[in-house]
PyMOL CGO cylinders between C-alpha atoms (Angstrom):
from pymol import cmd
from pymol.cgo import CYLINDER

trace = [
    CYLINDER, 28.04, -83.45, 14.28, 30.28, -81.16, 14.15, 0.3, 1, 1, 1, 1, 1, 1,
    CYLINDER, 30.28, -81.16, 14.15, 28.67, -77.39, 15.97, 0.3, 1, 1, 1, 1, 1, 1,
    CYLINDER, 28.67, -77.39, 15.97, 29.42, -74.26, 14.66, 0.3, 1, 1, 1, 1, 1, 1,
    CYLINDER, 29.42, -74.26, 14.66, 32.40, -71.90, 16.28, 0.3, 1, 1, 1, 1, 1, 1,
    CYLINDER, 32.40, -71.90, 16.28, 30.46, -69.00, 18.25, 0.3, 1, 1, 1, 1, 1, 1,
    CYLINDER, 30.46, -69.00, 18.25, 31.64, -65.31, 17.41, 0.3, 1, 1, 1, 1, 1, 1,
    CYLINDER, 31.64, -65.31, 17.41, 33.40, -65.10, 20.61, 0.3, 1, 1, 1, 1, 1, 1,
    CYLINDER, 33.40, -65.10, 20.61, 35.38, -68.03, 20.29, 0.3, 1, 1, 1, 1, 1, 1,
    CYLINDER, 35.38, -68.03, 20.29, 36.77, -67.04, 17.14, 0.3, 1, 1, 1, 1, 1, 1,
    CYLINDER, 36.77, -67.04, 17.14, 37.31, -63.61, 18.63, 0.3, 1, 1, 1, 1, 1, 1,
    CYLINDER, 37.31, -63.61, 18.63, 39.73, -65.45, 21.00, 0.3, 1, 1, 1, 1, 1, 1,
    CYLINDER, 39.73, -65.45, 21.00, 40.90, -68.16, 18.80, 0.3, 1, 1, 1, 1, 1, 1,
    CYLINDER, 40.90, -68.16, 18.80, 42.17, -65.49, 16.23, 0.3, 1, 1, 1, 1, 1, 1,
    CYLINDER, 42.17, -65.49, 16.23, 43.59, -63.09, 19.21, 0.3, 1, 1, 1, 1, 1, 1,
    CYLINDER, 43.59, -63.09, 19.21, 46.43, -66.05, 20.27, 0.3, 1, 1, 1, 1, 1, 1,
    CYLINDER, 46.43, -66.05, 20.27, 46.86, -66.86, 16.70, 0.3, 1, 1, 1, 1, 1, 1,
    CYLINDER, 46.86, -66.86, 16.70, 47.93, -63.50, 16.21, 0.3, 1, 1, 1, 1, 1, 1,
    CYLINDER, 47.93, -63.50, 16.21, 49.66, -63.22, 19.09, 0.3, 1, 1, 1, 1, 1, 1,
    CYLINDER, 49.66, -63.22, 19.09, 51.73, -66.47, 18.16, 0.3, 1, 1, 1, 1, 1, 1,
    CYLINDER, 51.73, -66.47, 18.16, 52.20, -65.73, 13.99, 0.3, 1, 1, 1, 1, 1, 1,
    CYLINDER, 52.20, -65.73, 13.99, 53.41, -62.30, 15.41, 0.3, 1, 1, 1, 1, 1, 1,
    CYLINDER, 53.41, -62.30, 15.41, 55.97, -64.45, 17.54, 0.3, 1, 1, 1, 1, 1, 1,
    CYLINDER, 55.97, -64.45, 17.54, 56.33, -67.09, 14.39, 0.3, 1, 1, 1, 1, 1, 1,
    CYLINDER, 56.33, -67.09, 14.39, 57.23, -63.40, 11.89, 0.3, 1, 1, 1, 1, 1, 1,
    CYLINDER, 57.23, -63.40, 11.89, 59.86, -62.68, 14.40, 0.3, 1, 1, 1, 1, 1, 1,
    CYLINDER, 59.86, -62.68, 14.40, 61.39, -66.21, 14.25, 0.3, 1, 1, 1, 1, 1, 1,
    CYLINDER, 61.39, -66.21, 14.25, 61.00, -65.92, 10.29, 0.3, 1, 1, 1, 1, 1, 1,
    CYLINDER, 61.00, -65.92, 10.29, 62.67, -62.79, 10.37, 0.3, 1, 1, 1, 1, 1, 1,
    CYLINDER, 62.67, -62.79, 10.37, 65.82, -64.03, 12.84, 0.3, 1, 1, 1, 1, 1, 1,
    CYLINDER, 65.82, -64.03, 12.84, 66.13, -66.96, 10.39, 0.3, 1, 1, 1, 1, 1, 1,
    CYLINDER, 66.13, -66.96, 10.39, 65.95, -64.85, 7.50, 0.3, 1, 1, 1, 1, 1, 1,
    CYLINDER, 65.95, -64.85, 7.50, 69.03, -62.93, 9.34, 0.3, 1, 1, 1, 1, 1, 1,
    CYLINDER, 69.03, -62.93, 9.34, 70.90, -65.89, 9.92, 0.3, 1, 1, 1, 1, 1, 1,
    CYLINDER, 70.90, -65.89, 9.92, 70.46, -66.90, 6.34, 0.3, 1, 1, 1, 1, 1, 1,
    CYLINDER, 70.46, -66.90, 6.34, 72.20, -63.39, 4.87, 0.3, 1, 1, 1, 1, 1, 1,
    CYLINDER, 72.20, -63.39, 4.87, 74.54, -63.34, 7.63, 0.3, 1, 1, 1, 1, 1, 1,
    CYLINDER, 74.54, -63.34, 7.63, 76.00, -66.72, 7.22, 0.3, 1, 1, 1, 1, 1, 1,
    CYLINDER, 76.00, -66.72, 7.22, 76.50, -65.83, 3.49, 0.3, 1, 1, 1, 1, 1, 1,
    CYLINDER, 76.50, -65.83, 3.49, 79.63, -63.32, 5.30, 0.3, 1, 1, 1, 1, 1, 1,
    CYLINDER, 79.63, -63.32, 5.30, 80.27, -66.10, 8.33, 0.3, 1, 1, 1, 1, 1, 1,
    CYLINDER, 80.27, -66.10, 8.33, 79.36, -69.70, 7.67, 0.3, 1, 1, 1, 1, 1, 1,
    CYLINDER, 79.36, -69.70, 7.67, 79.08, -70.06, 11.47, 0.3, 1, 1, 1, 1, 1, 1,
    CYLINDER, 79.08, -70.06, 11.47, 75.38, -68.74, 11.21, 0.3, 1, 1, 1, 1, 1, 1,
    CYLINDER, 75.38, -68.74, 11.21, 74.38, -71.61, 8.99, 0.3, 1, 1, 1, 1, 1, 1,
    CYLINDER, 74.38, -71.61, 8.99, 73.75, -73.89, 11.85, 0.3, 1, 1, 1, 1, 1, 1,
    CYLINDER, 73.75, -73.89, 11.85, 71.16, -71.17, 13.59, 0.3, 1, 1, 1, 1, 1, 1,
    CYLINDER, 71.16, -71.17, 13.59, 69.94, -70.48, 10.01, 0.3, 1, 1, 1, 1, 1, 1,
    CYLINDER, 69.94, -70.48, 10.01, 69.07, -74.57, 9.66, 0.3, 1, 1, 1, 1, 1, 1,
    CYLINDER, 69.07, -74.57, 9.66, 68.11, -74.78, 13.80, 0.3, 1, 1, 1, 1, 1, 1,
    CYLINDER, 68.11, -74.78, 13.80, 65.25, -71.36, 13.35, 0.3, 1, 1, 1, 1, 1, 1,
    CYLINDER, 65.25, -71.36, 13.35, 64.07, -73.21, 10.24, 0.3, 1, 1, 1, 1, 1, 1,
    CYLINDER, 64.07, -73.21, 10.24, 63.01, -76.22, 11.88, 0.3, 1, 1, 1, 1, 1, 1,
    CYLINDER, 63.01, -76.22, 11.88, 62.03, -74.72, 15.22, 0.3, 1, 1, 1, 1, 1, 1,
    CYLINDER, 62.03, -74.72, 15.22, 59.41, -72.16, 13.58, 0.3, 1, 1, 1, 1, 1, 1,
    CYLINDER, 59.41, -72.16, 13.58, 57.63, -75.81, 12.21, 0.3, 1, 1, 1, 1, 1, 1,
    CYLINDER, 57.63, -75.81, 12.21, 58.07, -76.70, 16.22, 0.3, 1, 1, 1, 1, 1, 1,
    CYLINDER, 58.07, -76.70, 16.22, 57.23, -74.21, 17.47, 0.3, 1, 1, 1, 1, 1, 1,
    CYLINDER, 57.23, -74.21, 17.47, 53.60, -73.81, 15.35, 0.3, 1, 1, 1, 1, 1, 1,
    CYLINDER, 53.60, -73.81, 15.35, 52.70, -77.53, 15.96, 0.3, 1, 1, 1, 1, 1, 1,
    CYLINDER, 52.70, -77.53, 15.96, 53.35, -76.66, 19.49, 0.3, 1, 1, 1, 1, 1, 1,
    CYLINDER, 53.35, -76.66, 19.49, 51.13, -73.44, 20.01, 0.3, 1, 1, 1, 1, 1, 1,
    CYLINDER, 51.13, -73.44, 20.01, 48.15, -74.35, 17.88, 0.3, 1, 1, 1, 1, 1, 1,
    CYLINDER, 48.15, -74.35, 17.88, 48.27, -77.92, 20.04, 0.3, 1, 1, 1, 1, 1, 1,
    CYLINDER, 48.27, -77.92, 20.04, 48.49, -75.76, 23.88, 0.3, 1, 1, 1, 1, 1, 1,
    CYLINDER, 48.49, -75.76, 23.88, 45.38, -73.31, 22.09, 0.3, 1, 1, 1, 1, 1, 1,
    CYLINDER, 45.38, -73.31, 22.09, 43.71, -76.36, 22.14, 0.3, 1, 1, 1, 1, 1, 1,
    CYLINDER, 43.71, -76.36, 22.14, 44.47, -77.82, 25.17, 0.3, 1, 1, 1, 1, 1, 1,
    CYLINDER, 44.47, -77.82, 25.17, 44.94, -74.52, 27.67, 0.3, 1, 1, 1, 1, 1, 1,
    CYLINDER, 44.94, -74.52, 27.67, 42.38, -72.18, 26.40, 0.3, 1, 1, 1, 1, 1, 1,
    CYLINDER, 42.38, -72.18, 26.40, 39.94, -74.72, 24.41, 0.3, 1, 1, 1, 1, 1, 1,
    CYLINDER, 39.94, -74.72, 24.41, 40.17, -76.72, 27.43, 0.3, 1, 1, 1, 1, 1, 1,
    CYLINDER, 40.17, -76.72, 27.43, 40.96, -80.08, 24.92, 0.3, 1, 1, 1, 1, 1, 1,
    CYLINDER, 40.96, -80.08, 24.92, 38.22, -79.05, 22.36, 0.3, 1, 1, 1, 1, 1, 1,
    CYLINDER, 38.22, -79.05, 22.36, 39.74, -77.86, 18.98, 0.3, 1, 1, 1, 1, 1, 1,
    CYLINDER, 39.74, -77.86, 18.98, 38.56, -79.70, 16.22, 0.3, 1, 1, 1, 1, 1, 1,
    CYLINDER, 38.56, -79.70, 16.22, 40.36, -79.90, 13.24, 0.3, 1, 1, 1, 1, 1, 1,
    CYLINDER, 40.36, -79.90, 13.24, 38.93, -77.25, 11.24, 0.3, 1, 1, 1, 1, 1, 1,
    CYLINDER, 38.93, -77.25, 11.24, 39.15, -74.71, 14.32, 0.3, 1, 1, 1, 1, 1, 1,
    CYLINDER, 39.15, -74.71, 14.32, 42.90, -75.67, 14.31, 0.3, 1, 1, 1, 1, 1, 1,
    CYLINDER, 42.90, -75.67, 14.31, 42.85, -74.92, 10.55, 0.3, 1, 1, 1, 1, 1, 1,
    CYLINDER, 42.85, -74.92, 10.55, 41.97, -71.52, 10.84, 0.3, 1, 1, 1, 1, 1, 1,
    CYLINDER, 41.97, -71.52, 10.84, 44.27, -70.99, 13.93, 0.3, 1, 1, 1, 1, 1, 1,
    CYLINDER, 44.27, -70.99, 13.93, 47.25, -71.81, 11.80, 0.3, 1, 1, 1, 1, 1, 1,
    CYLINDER, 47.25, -71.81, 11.80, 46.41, -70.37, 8.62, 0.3, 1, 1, 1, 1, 1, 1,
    CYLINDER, 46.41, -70.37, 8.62, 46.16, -66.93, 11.02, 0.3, 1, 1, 1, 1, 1, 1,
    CYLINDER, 46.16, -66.93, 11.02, 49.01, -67.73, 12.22, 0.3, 1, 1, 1, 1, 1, 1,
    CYLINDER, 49.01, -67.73, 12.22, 50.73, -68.02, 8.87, 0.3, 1, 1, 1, 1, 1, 1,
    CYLINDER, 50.73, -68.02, 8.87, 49.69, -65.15, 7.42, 0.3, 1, 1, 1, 1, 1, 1,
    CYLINDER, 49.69, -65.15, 7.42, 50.35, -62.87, 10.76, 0.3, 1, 1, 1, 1, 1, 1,
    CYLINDER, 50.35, -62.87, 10.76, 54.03, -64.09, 10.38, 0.3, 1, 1, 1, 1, 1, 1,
    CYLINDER, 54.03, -64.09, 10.38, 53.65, -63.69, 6.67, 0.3, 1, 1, 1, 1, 1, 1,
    CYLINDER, 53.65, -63.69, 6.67, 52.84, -60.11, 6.59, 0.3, 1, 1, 1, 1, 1, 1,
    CYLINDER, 52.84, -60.11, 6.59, 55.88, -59.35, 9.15, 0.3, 1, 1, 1, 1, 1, 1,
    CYLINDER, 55.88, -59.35, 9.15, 58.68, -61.38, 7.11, 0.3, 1, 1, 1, 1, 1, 1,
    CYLINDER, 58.68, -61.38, 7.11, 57.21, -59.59, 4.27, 0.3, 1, 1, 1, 1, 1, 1,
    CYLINDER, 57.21, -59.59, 4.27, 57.65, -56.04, 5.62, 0.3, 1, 1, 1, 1, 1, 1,
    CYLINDER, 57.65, -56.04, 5.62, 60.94, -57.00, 6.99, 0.3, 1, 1, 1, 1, 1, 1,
    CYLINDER, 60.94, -57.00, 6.99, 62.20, -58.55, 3.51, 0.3, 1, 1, 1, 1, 1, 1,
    CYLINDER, 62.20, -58.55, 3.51, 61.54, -54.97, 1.70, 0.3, 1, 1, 1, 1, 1, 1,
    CYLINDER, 61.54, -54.97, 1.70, 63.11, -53.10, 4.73, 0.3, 1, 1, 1, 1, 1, 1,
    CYLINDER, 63.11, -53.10, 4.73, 65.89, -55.08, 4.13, 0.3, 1, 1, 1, 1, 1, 1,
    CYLINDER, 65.89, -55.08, 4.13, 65.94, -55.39, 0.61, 0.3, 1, 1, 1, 1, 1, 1,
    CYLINDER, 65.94, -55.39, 0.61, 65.17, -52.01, -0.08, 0.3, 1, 1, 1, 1, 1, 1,
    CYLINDER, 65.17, -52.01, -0.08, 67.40, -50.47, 2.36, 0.3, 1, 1, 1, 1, 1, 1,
    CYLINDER, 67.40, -50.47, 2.36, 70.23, -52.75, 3.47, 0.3, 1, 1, 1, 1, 1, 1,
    CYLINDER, 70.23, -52.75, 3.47, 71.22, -55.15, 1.02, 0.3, 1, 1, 1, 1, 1, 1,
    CYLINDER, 71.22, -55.15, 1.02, 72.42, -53.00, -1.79, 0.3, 1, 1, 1, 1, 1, 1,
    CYLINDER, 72.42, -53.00, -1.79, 73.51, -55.74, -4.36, 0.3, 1, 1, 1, 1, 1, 1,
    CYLINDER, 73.51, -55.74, -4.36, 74.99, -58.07, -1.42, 0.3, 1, 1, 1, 1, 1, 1,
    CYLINDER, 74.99, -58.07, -1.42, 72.87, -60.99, -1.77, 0.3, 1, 1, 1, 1, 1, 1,
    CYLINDER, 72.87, -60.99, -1.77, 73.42, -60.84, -5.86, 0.3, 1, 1, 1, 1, 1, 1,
    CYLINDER, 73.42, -60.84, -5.86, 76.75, -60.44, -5.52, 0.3, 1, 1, 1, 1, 1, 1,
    CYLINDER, 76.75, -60.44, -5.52, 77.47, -63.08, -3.17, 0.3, 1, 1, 1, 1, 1, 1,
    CYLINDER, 77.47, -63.08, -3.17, 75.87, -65.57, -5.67, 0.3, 1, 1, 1, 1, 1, 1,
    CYLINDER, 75.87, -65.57, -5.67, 77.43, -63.86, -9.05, 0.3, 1, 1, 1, 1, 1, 1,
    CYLINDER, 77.43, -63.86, -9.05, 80.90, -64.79, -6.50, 0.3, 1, 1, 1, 1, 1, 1,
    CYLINDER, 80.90, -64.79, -6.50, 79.59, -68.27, -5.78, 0.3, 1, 1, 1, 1, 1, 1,
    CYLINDER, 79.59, -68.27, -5.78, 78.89, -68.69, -9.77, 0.3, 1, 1, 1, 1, 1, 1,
    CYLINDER, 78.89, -68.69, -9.77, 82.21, -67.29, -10.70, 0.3, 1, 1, 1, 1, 1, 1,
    CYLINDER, 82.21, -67.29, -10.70, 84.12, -69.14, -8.12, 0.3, 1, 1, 1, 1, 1, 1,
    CYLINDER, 84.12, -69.14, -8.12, 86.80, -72.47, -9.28, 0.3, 1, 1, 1, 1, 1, 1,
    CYLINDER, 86.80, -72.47, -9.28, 84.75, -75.07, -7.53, 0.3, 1, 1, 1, 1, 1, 1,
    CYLINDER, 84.75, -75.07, -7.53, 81.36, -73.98, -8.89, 0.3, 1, 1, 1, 1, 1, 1,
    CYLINDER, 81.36, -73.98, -8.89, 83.20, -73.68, -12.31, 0.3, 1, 1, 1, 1, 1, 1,
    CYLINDER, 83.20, -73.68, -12.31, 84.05, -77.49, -12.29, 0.3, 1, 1, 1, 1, 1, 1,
    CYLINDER, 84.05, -77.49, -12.29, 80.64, -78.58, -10.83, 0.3, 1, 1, 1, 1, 1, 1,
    CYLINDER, 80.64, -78.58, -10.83, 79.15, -76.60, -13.78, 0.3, 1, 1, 1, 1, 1, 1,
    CYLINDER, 79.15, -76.60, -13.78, 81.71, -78.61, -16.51, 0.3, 1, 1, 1, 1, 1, 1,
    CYLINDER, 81.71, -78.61, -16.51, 81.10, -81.95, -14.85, 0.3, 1, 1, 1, 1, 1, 1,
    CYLINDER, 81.10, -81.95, -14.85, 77.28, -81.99, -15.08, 0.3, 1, 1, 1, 1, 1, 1,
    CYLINDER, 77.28, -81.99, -15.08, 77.89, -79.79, -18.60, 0.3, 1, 1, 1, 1, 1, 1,
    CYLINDER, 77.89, -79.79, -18.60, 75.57, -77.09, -17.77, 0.3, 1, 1, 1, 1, 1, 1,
    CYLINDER, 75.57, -77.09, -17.77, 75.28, -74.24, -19.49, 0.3, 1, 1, 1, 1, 1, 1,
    CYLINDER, 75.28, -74.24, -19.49, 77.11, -71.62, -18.08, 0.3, 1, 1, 1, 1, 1, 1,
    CYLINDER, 77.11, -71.62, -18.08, 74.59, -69.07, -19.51, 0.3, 1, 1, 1, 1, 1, 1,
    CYLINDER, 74.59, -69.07, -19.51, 71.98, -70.19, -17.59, 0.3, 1, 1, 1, 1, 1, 1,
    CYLINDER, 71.98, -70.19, -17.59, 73.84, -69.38, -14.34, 0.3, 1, 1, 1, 1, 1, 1,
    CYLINDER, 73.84, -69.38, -14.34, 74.49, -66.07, -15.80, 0.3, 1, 1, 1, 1, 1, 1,
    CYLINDER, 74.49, -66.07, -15.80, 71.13, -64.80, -16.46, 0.3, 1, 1, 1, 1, 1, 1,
    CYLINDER, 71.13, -64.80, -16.46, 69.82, -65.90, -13.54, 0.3, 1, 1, 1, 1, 1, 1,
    CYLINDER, 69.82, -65.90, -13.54, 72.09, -63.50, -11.31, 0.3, 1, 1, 1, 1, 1, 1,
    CYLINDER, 72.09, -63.50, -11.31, 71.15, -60.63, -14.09, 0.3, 1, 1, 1, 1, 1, 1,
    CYLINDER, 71.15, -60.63, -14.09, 67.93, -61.82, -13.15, 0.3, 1, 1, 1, 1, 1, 1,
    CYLINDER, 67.93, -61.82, -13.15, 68.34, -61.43, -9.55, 0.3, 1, 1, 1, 1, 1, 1,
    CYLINDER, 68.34, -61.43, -9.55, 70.29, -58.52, -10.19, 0.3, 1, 1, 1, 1, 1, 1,
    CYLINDER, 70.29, -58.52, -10.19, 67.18, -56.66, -11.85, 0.3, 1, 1, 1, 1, 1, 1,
    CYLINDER, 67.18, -56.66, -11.85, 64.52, -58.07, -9.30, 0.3, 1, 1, 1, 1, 1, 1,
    CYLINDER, 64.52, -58.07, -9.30, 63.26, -54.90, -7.09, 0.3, 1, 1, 1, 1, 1, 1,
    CYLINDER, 63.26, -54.90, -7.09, 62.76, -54.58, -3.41, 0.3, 1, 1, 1, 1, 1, 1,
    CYLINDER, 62.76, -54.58, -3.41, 59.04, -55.62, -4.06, 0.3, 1, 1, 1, 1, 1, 1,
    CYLINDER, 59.04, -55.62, -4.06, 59.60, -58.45, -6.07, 0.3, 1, 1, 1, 1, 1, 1,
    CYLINDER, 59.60, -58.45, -6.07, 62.23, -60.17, -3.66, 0.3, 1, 1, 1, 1, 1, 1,
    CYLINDER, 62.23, -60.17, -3.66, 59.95, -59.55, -1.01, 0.3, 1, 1, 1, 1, 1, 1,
    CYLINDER, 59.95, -59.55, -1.01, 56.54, -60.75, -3.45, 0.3, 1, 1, 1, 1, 1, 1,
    CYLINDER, 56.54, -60.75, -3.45, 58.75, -63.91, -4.10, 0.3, 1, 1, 1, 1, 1, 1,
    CYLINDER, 58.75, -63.91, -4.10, 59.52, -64.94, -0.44, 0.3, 1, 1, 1, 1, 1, 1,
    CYLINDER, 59.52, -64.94, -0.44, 55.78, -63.99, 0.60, 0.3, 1, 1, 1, 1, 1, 1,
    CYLINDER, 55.78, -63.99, 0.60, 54.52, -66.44, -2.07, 0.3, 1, 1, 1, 1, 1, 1,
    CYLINDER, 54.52, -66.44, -2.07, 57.15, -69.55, -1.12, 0.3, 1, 1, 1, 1, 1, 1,
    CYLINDER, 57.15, -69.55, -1.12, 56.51, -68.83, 2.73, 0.3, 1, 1, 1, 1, 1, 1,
    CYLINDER, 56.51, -68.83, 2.73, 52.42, -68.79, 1.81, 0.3, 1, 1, 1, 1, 1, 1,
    CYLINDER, 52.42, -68.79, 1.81, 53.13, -71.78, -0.09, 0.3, 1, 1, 1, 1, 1, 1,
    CYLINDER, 53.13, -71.78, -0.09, 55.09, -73.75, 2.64, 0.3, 1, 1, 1, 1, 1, 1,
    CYLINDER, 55.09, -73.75, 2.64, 52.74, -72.17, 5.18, 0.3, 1, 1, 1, 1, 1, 1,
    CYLINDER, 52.74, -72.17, 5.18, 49.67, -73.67, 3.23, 0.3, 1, 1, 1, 1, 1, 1,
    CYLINDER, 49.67, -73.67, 3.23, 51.21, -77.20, 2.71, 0.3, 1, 1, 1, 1, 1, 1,
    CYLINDER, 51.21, -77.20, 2.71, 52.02, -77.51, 5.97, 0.3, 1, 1, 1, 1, 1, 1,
    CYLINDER, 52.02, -77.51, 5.97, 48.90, -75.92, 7.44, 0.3, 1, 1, 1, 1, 1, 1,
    CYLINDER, 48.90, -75.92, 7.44, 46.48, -79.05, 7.13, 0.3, 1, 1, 1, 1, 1, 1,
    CYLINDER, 46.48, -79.05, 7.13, 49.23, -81.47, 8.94, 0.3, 1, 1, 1, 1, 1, 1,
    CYLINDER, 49.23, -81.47, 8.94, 49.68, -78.56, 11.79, 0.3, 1, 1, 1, 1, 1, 1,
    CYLINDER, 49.68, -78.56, 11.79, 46.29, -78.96, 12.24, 0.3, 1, 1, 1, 1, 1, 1,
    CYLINDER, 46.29, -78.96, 12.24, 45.51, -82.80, 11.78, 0.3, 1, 1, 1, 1, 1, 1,
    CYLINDER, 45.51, -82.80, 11.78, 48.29, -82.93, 14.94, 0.3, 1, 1, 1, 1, 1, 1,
    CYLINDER, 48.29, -82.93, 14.94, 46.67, -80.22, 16.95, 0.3, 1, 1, 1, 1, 1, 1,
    CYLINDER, 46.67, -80.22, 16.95, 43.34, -81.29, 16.92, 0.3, 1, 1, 1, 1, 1, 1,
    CYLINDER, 43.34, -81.29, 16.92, 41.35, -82.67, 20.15, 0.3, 1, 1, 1, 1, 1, 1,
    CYLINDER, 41.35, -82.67, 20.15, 38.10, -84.25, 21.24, 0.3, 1, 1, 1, 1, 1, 1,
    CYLINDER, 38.10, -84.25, 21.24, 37.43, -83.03, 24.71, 0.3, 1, 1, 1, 1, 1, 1,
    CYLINDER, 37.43, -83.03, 24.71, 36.82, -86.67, 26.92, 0.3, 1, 1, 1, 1, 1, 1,
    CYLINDER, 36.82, -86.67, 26.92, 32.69, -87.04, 27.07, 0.3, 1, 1, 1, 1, 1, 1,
]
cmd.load_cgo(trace, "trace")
């Protein structure tokens, strides 16, 4: 039977998953740097892919040493739950105010008009013929992107980052969770 977490173990439980989604956020945002900046010099791609994975490392990792340094190998799984859905949303909330910094006050058109040049370019032209897409489509989705605000870019990556976040959230857990030896 499973006992009930005391207030002062969630106190600390939520302080280090705070402190590591605050650490996760900054990842998030480096990655989220890579990923404009290798739209200007393909040589960021590689860091853009390499952040990507290592934030999913690096979250199985923390929530599993919670468990085993400070819970001295007694985290059950819904304890480890609620770590890394803190964690998520920590790092959530700081790649969302660093999406509407940067959408708001850096990107002016650059990420729309990198794709509208993507669309427009000859290879993308023949990819488009050969599986006999509408080219329309392609076009209203830049004057799409083109008319999406600061807040909605930032609303949109929020939800897919919550969404990812909450998919992967249970199988953090399920991995992180420990029995301490009787």
């Amino acid at each position: 039977m499973q006992q009930r977490m005391e207030i002062n173990e969630y106190r600390q439980l939520k302080a280090f998953a705070v402190q590591d989604g605050t650490i996760l956020g900054l990842i998030w945002v480096a990655c989220f740097a890579c990923f404009i900046g290798q739209l200007k010099d393909p040589s960021f791609s590689f860091l853009w892919m390499a952040l990507s994975v290592f934030s999913v490392g690096f979250a199985f990792i923390r929530v599993k040493k919670f468990g085993k340094k400070v819970r001295e190998g007694d985290l059950p799984f819904v304890n480890a739950w609620i770590y890394t859905i803190t964690m998520l949303v920590c790092a959530c909330l700081l790649m969302a105010i660093s999406n509407y910094v940067y959408f708001a006050y850096i990107d002016k058109g650059f990420l729309t008009g990198t794709y509208m040049n993507i669309f427009e370019s000859e290879e993308s032209k023949a990819v488009i013929k050969a599986y006999k897409i509408d080219t329309k489509t392609f076009n209203d989705a830049v004057k799409m992107m083109a008319a999406m605000s600061p807040m909605d870019w930032t609303i949109n990556i929020l939800s897919t980052n919550m969404t990812v976040g909450l998919i992967l959230s249970p199988l953090v857990a399920l991995y992180a969770r420990q029995k301490r030896a009787a």
